[in-house]
N, C-alpha and C positions, 0 to 999 in steps of 0.2 A: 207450495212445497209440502205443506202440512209436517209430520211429525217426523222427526229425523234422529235415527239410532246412534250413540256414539259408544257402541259398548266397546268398539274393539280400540280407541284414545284409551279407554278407561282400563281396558285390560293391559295395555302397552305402559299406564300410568302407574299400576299397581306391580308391575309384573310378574304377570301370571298369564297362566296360557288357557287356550280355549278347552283344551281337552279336561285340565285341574277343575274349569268353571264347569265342564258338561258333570263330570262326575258329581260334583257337589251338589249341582241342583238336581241331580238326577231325567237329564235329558240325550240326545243324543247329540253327537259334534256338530252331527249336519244339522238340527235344531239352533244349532249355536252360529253357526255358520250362516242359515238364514235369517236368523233375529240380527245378526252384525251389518248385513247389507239392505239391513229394511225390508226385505223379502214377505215378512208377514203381515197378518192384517191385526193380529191382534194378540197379549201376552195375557195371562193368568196371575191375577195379583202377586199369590203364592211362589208362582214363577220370579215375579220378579224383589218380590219380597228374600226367595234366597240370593240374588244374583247381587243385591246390595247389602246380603249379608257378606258374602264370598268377599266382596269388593270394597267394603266397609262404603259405603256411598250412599247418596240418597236417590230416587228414580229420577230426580230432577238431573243427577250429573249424569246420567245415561240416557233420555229424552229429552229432547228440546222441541220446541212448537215454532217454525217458522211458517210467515204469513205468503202469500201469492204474490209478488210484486202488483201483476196486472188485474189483480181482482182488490187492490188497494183503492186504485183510479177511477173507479166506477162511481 
C-alpha cells in the first residue's frame, strides 16, 4: 500500500476547509485536492511544515505508512 494521506479526516477533525488550508500554505485548491487523494509522489517539508501548522498536528497524524499484505508472505 505504501504511504497513505489522511489530510482530508484531519481537515474534517479540525474543521476547516480545503480552500482556508490552500490559502494558508500558499498553494493552490487543486494542489490540495491532490495531496488529499494521494495523487502525488512527493511533499516539500516546508509544505507540510505549514499544513501542521494550520492544523495544529504532527506529519504523523496526516501520513501513515501501511505495509503490502502480500509482499509480507515472502
Amino acid at each position: 500500500m505504501g504511504i497513505i494521506v489522511n489530510l482530508d479526516a484531519m481537515l474534517a477533525r479540525r474543521k476547516k476547509r480545503s480552500k482556508e488550508l490552500a490559502e494558508f500554505v500558499g498553494i493552490t485548491e487543486q494542489n490540495i485536492s491532490l495531496l488529499k487523494t494521494g495523487r502525488v509522489k512527493g511533499i516539500r517539508f516546508n509544505t507540510l511544515e505549514k499544513i501542521c501548522q494550520f492544523l495544529d498536528c504532527q506529519p504523523g497524524d496526516i501520513l501513515e505508512f501501511q505495509t503490502d499484505e502480500l509482499s509480507d508472505s515472502s
